[in-house]
C-alpha positions in Angstrom: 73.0 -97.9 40.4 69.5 -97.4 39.4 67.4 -94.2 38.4 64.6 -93.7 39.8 61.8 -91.4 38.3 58.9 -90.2 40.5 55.8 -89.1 38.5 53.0 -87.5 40.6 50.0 -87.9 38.8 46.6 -86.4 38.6 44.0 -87.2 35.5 47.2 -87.6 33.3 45.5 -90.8 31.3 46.4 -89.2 27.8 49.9 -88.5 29.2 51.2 -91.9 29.7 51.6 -93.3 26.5 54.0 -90.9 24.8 55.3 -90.1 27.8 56.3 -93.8 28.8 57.1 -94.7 25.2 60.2 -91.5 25.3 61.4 -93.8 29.0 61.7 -97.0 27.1 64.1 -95.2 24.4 65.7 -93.0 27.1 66.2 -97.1 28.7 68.1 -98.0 25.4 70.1 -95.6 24.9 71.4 -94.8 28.4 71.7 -98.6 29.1 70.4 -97.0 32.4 68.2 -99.2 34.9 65.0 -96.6 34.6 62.3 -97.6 37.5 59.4 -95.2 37.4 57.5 -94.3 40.8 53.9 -93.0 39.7 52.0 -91.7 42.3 48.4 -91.7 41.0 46.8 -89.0 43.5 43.2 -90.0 43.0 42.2 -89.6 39.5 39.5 -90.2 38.3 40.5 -91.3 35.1 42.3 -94.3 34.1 45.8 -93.3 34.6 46.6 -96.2 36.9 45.2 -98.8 34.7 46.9 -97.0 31.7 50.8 -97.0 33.5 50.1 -100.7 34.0 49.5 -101.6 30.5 51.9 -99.4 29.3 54.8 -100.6 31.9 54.2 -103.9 30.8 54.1 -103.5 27.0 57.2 -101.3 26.9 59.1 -103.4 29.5 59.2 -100.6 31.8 59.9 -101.2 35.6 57.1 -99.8 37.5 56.1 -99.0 41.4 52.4 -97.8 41.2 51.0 -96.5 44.5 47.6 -94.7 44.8 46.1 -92.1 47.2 42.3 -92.9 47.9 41.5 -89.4 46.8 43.3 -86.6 45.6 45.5 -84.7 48.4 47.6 -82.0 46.0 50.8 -82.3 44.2 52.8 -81.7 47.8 51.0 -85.0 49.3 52.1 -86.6 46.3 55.5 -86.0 46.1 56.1 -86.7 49.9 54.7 -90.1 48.8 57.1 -90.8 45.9 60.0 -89.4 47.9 58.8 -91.9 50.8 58.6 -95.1 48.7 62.1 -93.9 47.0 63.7 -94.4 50.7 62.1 -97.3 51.3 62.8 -99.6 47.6 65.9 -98.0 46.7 69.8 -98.3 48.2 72.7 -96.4 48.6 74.0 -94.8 45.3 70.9 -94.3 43.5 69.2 -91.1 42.5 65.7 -90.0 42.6 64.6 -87.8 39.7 61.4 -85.8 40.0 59.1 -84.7 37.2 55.9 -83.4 36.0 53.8 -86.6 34.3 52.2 -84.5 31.7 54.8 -85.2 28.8 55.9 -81.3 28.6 59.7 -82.2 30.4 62.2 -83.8 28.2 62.9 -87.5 30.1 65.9 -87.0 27.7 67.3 -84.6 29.5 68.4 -87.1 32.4 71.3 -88.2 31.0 73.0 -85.0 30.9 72.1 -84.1 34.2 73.1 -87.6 35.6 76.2 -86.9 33.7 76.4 -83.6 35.1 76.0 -84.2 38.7 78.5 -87.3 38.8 81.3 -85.2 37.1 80.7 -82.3 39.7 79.9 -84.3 42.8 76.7 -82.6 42.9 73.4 -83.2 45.4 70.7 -82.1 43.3 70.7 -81.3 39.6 67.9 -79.0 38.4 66.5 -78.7 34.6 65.9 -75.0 34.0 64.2 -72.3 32.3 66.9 -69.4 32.8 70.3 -70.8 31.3 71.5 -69.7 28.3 70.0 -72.6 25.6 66.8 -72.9 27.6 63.4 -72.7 26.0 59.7 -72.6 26.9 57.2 -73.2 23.8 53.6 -72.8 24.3 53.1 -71.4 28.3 50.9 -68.8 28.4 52.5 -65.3 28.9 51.0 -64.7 32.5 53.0 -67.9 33.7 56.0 -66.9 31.8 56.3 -63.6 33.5 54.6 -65.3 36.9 57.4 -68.1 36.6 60.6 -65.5 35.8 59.1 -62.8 38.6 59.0 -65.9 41.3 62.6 -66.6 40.1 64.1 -62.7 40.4 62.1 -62.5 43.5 63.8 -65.5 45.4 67.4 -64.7 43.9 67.3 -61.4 45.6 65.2 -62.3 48.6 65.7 -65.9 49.3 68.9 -67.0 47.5 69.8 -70.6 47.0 73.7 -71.0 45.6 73.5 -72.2 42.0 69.8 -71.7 41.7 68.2 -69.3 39.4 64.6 -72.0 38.8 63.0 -72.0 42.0 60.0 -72.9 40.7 60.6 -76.2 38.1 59.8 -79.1 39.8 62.3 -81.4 37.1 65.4 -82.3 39.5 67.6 -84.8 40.0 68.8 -85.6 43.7 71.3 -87.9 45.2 70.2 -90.8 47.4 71.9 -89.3 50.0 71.4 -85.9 50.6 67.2 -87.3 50.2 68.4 -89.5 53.2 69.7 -86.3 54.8 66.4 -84.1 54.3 64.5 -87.5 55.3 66.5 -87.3 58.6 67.0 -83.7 59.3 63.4 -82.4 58.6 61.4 -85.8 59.2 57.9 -85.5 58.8 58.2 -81.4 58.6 60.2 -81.9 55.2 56.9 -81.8 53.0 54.2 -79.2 54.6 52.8 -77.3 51.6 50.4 -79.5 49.6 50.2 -77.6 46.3 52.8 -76.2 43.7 54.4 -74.2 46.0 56.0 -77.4 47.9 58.7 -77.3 45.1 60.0 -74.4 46.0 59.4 -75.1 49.7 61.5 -78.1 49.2 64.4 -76.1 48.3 64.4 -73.5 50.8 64.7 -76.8 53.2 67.2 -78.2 51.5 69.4 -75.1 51.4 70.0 -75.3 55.3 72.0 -78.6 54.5 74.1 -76.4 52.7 73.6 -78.7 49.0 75.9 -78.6 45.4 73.6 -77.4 43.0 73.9 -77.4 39.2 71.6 -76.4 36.5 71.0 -78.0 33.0 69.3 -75.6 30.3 66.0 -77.4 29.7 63.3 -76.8 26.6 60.0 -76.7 28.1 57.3 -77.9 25.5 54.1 -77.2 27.0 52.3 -77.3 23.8 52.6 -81.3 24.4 50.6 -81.2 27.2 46.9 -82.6 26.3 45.2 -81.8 29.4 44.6 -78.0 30.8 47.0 -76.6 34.0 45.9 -78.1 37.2 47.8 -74.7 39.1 45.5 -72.5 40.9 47.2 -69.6 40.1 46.2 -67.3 42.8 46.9 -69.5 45.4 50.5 -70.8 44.3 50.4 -66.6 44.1 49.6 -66.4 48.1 51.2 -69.5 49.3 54.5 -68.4 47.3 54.9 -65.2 48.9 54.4 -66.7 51.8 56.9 -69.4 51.9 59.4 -65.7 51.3 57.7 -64.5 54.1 58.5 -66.9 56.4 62.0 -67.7 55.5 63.2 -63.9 55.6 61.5 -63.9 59.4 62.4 -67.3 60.0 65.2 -67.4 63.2 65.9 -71.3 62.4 64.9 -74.2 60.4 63.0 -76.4 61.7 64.3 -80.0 62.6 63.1 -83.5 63.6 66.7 -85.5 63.3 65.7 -88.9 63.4 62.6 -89.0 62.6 61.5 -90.6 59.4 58.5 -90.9 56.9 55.6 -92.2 58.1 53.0 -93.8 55.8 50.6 -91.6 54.9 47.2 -94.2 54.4 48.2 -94.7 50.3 47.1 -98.0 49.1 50.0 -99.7 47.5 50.4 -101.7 45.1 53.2 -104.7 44.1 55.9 -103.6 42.2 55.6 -104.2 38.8 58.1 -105.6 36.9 58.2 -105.9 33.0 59.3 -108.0 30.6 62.7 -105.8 29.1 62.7 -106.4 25.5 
């Protein structure tokens, strides 16, 4: 079994050292196989260059693949959720994460743990269980962020889900394999923030085991400014609710699968473990 970890990135050079150094001691204690998916969406920084270095000095397995130029977190996530299906096998997971250093990698043992005891599909780190914690978000997200959540438990409920929003999850290789052949290439169609929550409106059809870890948030570790445009993540939210209290059926392309989406890719890059 190996863990996979897909990190959409966007300008995130100043990220990637702490951020890499907390997966190479997550590695040693776990005694996990940790292989990190960074999808670099055309920065213009040095954030590929840096993840290189860094994989190789730590010993860290990496998979870099780049977008030409920067298509929005969505786009990005599709990717990573692509090159999952195509280098992993059965019995792995897929975690996804933000790759600005603010979501505990810690936290993936427990909600490994968690969704092997329960026989769960998708494991989500959240904001609104009792032990949770978010240090250093502005109060307009806060309230934005628990408002999106109230909204789509009373509107647009998913069993087991109170975080619609937190993109930090944990999901079995096969219920991915199911979305992958259920929705095909109509799984990912919202290219900014809101494509989290789009995601699991999707998923819900296939009816999915859902648990949620209580997760500390530290955003006062992120060293780069919120790439969210807040009024549209605003507008497109309310219009994924929109559409899926009018929607008559989901929509389905069984059999179809990912198609590549014109990212440059890159070997995969394996490090020295130490």
């Amino acid at each position: 079994m190996s863990l996979f970890v897909l990190l959409p990135a966007y300008n995130e050079q100043a990220s990637i050292r702490p951020l890499f150094k907390r997966f190479q001691t997550l590695q040693e204690i776990s005694k996990m196989e940790i292989k990190l998916i960074l999808v670099d969406d055309g920065s213009s920084d040095a954030t590929a260059e840096t993840a290189l270095e860094e994989a190789e000095s730590l010993g860290i397995l990496l998979k870099l693949v780049q977008h030409p130029k920067n298509a929005g977190l969505g786009q990005a996530i599709k990717t990573g959720f692509m090159t999952f299906l195509e280098i992993s096998k059965e019995g792995d997971f897929l975690a996804a994460m933000d790759c600005d250093n603010t979501q505990p990698p810690e936290l993936l043992i427990k909600m490994y743990d968690t969704m092997i005891a329960g026989s769960y599909d998708i494991a989500i780190a959240s904001r609104y269980r009792k032990g949770s914690k978010v240090i250093g978000l502005s109060k307009f997200r806060e309230i934005m962020s628990y408002g999106a959540s109230w909204l789509f438990r009373i509107a647009a409920r998913v069993p087991g889900v109170r975080d619609y929003t937190c993109g930090y999850r944990l999901y079995n290789r096969n219920f991915v394999s199911k979305l992958d052949m259920y929705y095909g290439e109509n799984l990912f169609t919202e290219s900014g923030f809101a494509c989290m929550i789009d995601l699991l409106l999707k998923a819900k059809v296939l009816k999915p085991k859902i648990a949620e870890i209580p997760m500390v948030l530290r955003y006062d570790q992120k060293p780069t400014a919120s790439k969210m445009k807040i009024i549209k993540t605003i507008t497109r939210t309310l219009k994924l609710l929109f559409k899926n209290l009018t929607s008559t059926a989901p929509t389905s392309n069984l059999g179809q699968t990912f198609s590549d989406q014109g990212t440059a890719r890159v070997p995969l890059k394996m490090g020295n473990r130490k």
